[in-house]
LUMFI-293498 format. One record per residue (C-alpha): residue in one letter; x, y, z. Coordinates in steps of 0.1 Angstrom, whole numbers, padded with zeros to 4 digits, always signed. Example, Ala and Ser with C-alpha at 12.3 -4.5 7.8 and 13.67 -1.06 7.14 Angstrom:
BEGIN
A+0123-0045+0078 S+0137-0011+0071 
***
This chain:
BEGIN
X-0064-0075-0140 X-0072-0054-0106 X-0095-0080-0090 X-0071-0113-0095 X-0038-0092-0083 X-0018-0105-0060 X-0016-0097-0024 X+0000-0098+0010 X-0018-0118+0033 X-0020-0090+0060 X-0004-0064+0072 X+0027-0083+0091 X+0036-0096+0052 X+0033-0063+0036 X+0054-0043+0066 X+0080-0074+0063 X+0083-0075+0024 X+0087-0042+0021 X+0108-0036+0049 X+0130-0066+0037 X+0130-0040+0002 X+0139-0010+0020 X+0167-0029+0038 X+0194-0038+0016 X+0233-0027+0005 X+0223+0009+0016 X+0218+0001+0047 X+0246-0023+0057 X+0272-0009+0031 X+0265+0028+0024 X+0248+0038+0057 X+0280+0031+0077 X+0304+0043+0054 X+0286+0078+0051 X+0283+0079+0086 X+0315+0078+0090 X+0325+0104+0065 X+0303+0129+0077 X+0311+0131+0112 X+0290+0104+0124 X+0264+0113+0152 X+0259+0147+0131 X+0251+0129+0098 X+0230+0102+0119 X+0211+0130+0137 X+0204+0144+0105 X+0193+0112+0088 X+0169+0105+0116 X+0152+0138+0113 X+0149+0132+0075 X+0132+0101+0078 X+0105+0107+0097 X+0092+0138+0079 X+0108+0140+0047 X+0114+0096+0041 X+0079+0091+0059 X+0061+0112+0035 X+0077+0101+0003 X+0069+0067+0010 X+0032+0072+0022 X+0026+0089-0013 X+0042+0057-0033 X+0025+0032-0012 X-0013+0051-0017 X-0004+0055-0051 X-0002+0022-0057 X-0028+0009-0031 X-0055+0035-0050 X-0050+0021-0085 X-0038-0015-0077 X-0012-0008-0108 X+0027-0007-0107 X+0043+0027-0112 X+0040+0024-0152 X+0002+0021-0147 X-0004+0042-0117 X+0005+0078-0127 X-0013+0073-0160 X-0045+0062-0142 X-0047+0091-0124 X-0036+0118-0148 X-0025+0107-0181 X+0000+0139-0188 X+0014+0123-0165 X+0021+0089-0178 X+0057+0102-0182 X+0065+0098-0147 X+0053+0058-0146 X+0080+0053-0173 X+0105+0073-0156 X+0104+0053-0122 X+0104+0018-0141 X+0137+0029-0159 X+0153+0034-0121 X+0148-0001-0110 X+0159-0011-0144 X+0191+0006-0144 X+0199-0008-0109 X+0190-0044-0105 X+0221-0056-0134 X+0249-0035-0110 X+0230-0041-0078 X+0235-0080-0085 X+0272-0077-0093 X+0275-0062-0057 X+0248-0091-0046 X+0278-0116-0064 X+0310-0099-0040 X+0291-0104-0012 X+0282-0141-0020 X+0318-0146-0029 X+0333-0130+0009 X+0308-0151+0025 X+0323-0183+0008 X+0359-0169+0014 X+0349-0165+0053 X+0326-0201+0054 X+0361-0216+0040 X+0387-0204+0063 X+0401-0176+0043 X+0397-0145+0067 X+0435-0140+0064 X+0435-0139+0026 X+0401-0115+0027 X+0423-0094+0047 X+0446-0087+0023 X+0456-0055+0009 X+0446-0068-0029 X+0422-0091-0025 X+0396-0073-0030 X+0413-0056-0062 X+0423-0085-0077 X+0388-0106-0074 X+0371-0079-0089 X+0394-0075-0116 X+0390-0110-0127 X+0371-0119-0155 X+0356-0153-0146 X+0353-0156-0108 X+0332-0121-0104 X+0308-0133-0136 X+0300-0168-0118 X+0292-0152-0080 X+0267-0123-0103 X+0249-0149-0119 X+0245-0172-0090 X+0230-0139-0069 X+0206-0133-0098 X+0193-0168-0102 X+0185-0169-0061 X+0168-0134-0065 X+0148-0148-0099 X+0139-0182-0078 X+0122-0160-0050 X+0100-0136-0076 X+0090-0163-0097 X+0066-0177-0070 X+0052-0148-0066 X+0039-0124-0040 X+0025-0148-0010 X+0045-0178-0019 X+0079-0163-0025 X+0085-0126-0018 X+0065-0126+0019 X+0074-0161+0029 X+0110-0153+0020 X+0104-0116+0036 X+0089-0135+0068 X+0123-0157+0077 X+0150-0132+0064 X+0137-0100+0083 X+0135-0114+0114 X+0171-0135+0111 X+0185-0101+0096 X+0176-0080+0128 X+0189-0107+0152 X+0221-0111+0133 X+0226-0074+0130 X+0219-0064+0169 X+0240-0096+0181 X+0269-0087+0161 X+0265-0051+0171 X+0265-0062+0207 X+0295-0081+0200 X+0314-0051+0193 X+0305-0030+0219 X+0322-0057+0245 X+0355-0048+0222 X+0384-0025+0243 X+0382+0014+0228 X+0347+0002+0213 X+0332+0031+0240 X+0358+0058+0220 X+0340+0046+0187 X+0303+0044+0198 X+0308+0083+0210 X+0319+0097+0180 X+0290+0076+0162 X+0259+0087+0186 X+0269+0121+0197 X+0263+0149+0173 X+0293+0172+0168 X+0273+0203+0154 X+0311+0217+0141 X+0309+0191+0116 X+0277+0199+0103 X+0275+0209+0071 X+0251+0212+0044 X+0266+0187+0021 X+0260+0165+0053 X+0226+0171+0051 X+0224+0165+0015 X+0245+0137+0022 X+0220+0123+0044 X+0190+0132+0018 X+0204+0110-0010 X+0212+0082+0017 X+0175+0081+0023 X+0164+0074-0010 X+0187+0043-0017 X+0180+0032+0017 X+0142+0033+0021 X+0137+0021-0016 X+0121+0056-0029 X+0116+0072-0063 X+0121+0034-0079 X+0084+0024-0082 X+0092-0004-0057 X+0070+0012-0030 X+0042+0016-0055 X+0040-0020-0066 X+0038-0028-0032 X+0015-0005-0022 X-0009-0024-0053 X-0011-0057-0038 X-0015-0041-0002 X-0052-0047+0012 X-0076-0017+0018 X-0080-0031+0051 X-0042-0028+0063 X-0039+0009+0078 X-0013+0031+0060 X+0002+0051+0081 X+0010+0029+0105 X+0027+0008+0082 X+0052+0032+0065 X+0060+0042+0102 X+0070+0007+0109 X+0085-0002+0079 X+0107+0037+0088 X+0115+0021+0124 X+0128-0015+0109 X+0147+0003+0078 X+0163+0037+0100 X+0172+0006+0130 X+0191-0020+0110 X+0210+0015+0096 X+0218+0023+0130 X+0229-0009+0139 X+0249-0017+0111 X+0265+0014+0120 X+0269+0002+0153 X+0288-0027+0142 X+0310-0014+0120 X+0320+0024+0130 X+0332+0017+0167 X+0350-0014+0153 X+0370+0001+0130 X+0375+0030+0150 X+0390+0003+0172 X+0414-0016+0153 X+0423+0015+0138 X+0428+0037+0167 X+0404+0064+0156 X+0426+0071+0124 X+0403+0093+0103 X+0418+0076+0072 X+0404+0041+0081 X+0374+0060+0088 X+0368+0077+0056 X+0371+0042+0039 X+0341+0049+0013 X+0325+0020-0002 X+0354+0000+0005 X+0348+0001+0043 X+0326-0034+0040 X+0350-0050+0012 X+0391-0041+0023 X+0389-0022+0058 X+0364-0050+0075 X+0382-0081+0063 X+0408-0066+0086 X+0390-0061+0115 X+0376-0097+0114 X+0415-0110+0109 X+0420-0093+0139 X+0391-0105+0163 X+0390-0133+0182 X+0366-0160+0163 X+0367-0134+0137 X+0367-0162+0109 X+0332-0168+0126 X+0317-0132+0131 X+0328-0125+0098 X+0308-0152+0080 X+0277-0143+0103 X+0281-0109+0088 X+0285-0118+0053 X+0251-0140+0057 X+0238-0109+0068 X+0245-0089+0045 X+0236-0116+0019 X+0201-0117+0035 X+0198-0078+0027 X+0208-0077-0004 X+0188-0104-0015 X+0154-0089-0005 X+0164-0057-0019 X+0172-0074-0050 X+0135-0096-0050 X+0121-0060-0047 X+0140-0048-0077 X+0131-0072-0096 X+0093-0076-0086 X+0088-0042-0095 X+0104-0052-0132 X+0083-0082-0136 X+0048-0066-0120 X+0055-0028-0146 X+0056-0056-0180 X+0028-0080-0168 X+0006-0054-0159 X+0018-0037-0197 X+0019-0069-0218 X-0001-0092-0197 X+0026-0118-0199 X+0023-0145-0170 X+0045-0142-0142 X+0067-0173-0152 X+0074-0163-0190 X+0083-0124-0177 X+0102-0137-0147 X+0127-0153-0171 X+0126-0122-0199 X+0140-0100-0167 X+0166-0125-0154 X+0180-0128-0192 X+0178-0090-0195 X+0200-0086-0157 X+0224-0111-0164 X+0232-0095-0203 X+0230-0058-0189 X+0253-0070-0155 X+0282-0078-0174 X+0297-0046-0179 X+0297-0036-0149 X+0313-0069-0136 X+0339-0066-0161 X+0344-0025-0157 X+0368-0033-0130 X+0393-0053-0149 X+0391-0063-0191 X+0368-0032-0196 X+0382-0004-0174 X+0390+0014-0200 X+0348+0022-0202 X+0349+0052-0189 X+0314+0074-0191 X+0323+0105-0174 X+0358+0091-0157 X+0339+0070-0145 X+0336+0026-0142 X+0309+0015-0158 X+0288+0003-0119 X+0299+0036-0105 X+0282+0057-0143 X+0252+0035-0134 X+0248+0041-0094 X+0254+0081-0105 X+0228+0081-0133 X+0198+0063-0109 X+0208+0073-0079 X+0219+0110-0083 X+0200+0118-0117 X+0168+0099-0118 X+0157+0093-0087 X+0155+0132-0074 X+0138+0143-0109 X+0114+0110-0100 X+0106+0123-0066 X+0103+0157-0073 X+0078+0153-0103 X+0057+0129-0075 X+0057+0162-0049 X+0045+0177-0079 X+0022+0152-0088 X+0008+0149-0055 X+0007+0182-0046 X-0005+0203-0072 X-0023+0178-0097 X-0034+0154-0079 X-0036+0173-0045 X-0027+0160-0013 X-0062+0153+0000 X-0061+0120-0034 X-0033+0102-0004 X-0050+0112+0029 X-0084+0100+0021 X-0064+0068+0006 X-0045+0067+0040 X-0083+0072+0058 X-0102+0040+0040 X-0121+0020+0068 X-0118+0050+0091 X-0082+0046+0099 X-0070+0079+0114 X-0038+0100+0093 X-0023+0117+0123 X+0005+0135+0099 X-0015+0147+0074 X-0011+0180+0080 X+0033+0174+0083 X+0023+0153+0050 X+0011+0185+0034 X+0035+0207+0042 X+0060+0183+0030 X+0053+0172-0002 X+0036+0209-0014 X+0072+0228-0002 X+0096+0214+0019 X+0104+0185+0003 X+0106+0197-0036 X+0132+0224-0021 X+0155+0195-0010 X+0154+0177-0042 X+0161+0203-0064 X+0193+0213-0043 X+0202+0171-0043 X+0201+0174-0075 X+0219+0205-0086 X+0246+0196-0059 X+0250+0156-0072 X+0255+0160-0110 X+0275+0197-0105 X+0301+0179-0082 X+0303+0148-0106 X+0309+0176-0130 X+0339+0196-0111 X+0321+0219-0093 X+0317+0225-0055 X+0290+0241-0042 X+0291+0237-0004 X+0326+0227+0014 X+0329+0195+0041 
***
């Protein structure tokens, strides 16, 4: 199975694809958003510091883990240790749990981009559109399918022919897109008022939910603790150097963050005047606060369909990765061909993403933990699984496995791992602290209870 696996054709396909996986919704729609709650040049000072030690090591382990056994998470822990086969099954259920409500978001998006293409800034703007689209029944269902059938086109041809050709012509559109809308904005009057408050670090706003904060942001960002990173670490080549890679792949993810940040804290600290309300937007800073901001810009009708496509063009590779990561866990288990499993998946997303579509309107009264049925979802991967995933693979890594298994993975063909010592460190102690404190700190304050004060 090993020796006809797919691969990337070279290292500018692998850093692409699964940079194109690391950028996605986190970065355009949660990055921002967080920023802004957390006092933003504090939490982005934070984030930036997390990423290259803590996000940098995570992702070197995934990526040798997978390279070293040429087997998606489900095969790869088992390989190596069987006891801890567990682990595999564990970081297939994440991807699995996400792709169905991942899509639904995939459809809004597809849905504000055809209100924007069509004229209808004014009516995006509007204090219930949002609200009332995704309390429909029919019109949220038809955008969530169509997202899912683009994302199952792409994975059904495959590594080479669909995932890094794709990867090749969206990454590079996505980073022009998101720096000349960002420089767009900073031409704006009161844009300098906004880009202060996003770059300089107010240490009186630090906190250490804001660094926790900025912990979880990195694994829904850089696509960690999901088993993505591992599939794509099996069909890298030996020959492509590691290290270098995940650096890279750190540089594209953390910049399209910044930017989108860029674009979208100084402008609606503009059109709002720097009201801390319009600041602390949450999720629905991209979906009700930004329609306004566009209705209020010159050629906003324009900028806001070019950011739309953008964000379109992140959530779809994030999406592909998702969903490669499904399809490449059951061939490698059942040895189904890539076309028959392809179409098992993309049945089993568009069942599963109907409750969550519909938990906004006909079904809100589904309510797991007072919770809608997308936001149960997002809190059981994202703040449950993911941290116990990531802190078994310290584990793994550092006591079972031990760290020299990645590092002499990371050194094939002589290539020289610079951070191996900082990659130690990290995944032995530092790191395993962190996640245990995500995850106390997540599920108690989904649960009532407050730890650490804002």
């Amino acid at each position: 199975m090993n020796e006809s696996r797919s691969n990337f054709t070279g290292k500018i396909g692998f850093i692409l694809a699964a940079a194109g996986s690391a950028v996605g919704l986190g970065n355009i729609w949660r990055f921002p958003y967080l920023v802004a709650k957390y006092g933003g040049g504090t939490f982005l000072l934070c984030y930036i510091i997390l990423a290259v030690t803590f996000g940098f090591t995570l992702m070197t382990a995934e990526i040798a883990l997978g390279r070293k056994t040429g087997l998606s998470a489900i095969g790869a822990f088992k390989k190596l240790d069987k006891r801890f086969g567990f682990l595999g099954i564990l970081a297939s259920i994440v991807p699995i749990i996400i792709l169905p409500y991942y899509s639904v978001i995939g459809g809004w998006v597809i849905k504000y981009f055809g209100t924007f293409i069509t004229g209808g800034t004014k009516a995006a703007a509007g204090d219930t559109y949002f609200t009332d689209f995704i309390s429909g029944v029919k019109s949220p269902i038809i955008w969530f399918v169509l997202f899912v059938i683009l994302t199952a086109v792409v994975v059904i041809f495959g590594v080479e022919k669909g995932i890094e050709n794709v990867s090749k012509f969206l990454m590079p559109v996505l980073v022009v897109l998101t720096v000349g809308i960002s420089i767009y904005v900073m031409t704006m009057d009161g844009a300098m008022e906004g880009l202060k408050y996003y770059i300089m670090p107010d240490m009186s706003n630090f906190s250490v939910k804001t660094l926790l904060a900025a912990m979880g942001q990195l694994f829904y960002s850089m696509s960690l603790a999901m088993g993505i990173m591992i599939t794509y670490g099996s069909y890298m080549k030996k020959t492509t150097n590691l290290e270098s890679s995940v650096r890279q792949i750190e540089i594209f993810d953390t910049g399209i963050a910044f930017f989108a940040g860029l674009m979208i804290v100084p402008a609606v600290f503009t059109f709002s005047g720097g009201d801390q309300t319009a600041l602390s937007a949450g999720p629905g800073l991209m979906f009700i606060t930004l329609p306004k901001v566009f209705a209020s810009m010159p050629m906003g009708g324009f900028i806001g369909t070019v950011f739309f496509v953008l964000v379109f063009f992140a959530a779809l590779t994030s999406a592909i990765s998702l969903m490669e990561t499904i399809v490449s866990i059951f061939m490698d288990k059942f040895k189904w061909t890539r076309k028959f499993t392809c179409i098992l998946v993309t049945a089993y997303v568009l069942l599963m993403g109907i409750p969550s579509s519909l938990g906004f309107g006909i079904w809100d009264f589904i309510q797991p933990l007072g919770m809608s049925v997308l936001d149960f979802m997002d809190f059981i991967s994202n703040s449950v699984l993911m941290p116990i995933v990531a802190l078994f693979t310290c584990i793994f890594v550092g006591f079972v496995i031990k760290p020299k298994t990645i590092i002499e993975e990371a050194s094939i063909g002589g290539a020289k791992f610079k951070s191996k010592r900082l990659f130690t460190i990290m995944i032995r102690w530092i790191a395993p602290i962190f996640l245990i404190a995500i995850l106390i700190t997540s599920v108690a304050g989904t649960m009532g209870f407050e730890f650490f004060k804002l």
